[in-house]
Backbone bond lengths (Angstrom), bond angles and torsions (degrees), N, CA, C in turn:
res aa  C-N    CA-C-N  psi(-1)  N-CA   C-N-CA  omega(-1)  CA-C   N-CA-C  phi
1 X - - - 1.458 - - 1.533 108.37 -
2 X 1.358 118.19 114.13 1.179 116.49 153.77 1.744 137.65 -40.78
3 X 1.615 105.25 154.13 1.642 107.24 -179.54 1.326 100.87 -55.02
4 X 1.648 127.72 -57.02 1.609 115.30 -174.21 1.477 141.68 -64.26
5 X 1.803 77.37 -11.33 1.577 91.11 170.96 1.320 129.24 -71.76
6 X 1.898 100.21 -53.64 1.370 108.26 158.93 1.706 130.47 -49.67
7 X 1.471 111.82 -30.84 1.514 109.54 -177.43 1.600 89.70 -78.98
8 X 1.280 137.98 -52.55 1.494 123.84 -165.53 1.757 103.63 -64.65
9 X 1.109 139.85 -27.64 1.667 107.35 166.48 1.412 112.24 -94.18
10 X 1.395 126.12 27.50 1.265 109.29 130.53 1.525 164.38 -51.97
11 X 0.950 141.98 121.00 1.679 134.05 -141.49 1.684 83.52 -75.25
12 X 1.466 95.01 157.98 1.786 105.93 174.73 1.573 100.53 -75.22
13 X 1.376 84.44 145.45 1.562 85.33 156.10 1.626 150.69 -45.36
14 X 0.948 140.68 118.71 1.395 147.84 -143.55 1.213 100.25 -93.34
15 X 1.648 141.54 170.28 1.446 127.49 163.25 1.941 110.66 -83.10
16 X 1.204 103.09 146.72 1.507 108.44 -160.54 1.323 126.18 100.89
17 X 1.568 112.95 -48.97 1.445 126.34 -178.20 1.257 108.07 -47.53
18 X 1.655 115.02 147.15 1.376 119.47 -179.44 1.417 101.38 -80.33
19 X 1.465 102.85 166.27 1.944 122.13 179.38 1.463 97.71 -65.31
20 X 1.569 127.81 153.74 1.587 108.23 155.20 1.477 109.91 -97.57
21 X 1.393 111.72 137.98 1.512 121.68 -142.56 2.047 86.03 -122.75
22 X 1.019 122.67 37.92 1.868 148.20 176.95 1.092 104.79 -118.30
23 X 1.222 152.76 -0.71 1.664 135.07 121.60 1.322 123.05 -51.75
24 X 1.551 100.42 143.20 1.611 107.17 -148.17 2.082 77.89 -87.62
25 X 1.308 100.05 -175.44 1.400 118.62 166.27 1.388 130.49 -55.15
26 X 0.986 121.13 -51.59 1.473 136.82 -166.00 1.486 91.83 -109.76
27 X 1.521 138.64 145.98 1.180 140.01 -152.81 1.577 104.42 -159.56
28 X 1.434 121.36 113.23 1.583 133.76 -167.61 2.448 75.20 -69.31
29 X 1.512 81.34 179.79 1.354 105.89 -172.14 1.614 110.72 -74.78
30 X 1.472 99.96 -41.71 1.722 98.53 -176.41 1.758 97.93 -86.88
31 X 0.703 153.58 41.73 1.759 158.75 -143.05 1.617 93.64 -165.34
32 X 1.062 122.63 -53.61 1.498 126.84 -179.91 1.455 100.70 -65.56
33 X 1.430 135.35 -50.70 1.056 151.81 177.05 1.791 112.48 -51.92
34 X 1.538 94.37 -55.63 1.832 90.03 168.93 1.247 129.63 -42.62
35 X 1.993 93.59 -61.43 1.105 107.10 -169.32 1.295 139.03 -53.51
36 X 1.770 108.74 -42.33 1.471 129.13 132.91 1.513 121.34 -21.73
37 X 1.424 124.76 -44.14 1.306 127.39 -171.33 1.631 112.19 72.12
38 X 1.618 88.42 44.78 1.866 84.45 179.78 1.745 94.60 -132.25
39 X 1.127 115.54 -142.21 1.309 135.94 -142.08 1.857 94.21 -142.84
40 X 1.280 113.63 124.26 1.478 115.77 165.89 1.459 120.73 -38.80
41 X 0.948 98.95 -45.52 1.931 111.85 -178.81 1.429 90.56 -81.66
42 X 1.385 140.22 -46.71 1.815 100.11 -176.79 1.509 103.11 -81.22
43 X 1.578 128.88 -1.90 1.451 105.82 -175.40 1.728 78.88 -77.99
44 X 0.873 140.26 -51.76 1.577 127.37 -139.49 1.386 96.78 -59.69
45 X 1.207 118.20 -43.08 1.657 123.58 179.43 1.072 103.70 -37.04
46 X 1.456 123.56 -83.74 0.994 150.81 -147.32 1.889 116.12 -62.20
47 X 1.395 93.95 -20.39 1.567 112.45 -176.13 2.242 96.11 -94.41
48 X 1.509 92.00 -37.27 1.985 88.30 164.32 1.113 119.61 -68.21
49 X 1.302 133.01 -42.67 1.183 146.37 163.23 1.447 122.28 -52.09
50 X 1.394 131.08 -11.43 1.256 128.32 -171.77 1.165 108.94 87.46
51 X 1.604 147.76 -23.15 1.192 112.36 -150.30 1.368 128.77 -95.17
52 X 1.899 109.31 4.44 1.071 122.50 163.53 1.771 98.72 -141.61
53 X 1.517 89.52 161.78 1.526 103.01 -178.14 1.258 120.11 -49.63
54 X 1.551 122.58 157.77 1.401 115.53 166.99 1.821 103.74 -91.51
55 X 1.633 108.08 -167.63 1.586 100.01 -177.25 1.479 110.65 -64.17
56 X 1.402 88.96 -166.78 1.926 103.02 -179.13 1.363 78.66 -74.75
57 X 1.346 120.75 178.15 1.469 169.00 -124.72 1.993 79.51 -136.98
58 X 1.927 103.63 100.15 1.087 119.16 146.71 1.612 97.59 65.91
59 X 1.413 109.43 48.61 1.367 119.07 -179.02 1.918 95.73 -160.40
60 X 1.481 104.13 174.36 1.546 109.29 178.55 1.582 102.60 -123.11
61 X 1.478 108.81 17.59 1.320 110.93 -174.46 1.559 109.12 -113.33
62 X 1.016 97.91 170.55 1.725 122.54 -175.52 1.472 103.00 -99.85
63 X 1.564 121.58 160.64 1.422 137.09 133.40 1.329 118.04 -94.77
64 X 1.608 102.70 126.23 1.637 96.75 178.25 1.466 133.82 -77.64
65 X 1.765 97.76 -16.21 1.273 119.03 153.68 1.467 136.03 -44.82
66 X 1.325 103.09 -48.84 1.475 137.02 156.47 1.799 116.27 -42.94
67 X 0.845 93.80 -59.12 1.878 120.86 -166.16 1.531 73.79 -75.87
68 X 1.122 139.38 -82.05 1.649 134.71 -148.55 1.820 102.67 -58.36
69 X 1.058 112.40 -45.95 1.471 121.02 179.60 1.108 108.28 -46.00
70 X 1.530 140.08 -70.53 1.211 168.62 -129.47 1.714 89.36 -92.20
71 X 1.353 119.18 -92.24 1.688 121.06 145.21 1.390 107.49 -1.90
72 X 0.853 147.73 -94.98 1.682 151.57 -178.88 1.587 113.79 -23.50
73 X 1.380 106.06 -35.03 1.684 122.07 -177.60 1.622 104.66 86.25
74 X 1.060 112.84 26.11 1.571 125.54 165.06 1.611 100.51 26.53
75 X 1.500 114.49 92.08 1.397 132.07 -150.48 1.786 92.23 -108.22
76 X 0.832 113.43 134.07 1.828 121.81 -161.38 1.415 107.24 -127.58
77 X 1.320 121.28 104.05 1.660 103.21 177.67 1.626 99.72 -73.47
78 X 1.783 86.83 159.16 1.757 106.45 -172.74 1.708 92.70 -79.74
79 X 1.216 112.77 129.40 1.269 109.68 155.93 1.867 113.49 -53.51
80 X 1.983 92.44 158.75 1.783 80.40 -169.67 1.197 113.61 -82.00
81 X 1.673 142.18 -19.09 1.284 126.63 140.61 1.304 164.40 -18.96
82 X 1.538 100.10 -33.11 1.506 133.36 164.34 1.140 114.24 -33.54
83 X 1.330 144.36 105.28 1.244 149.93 156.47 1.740 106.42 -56.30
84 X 1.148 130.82 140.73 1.160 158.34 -174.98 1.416 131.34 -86.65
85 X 1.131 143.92 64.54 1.779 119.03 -155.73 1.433 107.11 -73.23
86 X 1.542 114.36 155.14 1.250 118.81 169.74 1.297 127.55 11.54
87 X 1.622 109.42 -77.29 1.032 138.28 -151.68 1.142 97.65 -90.94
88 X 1.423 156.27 -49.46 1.424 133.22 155.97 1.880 126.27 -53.41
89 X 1.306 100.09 6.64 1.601 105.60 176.55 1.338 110.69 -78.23
């Protein structure tokens, strides 16, 4: 039995449950897609769309670092200068 085999009859994640942190670094296209818990065709979307990275630079691979960041909503503290408009008050 293959690694993808074994990770696909795994139960989804539960709320609380930890991430599985056994994906290697660099991540083929359908691997990015698992890991996500989506479908090749919505990662591809989703990588036209912006909402996750495309590959490394002159490669067909992913960073999983990358992919997790992006996933996270890449959360930025405001510097303390930042003026505020209205509507974020």
């Amino acid at each position: 039995m293959s690694i993808a085999q074994i990770r696909r009859k795994q139960p989804a994640m539960r709320p609380g449950e930890q991430a599985n942190d056994n994906w290697p670094l660099v991540l083929r296209r359908c691997e990015v897609a698992e890991m996500c818990g989506i479908s090749v065709q919505t990662f591809d979307s989703w990588v036209r769309k912006e909402i996750l990275p495309g590959p490394i630079p002159g490669t067909r691979r992913w960073s999983r670092s990358v992919i997790e960041r992006s996933l996270g909503g890449g959360v930025i503290e405001p510097f303390a200068n930042d003026q505020f408009s209205p509507f974020e008050q």
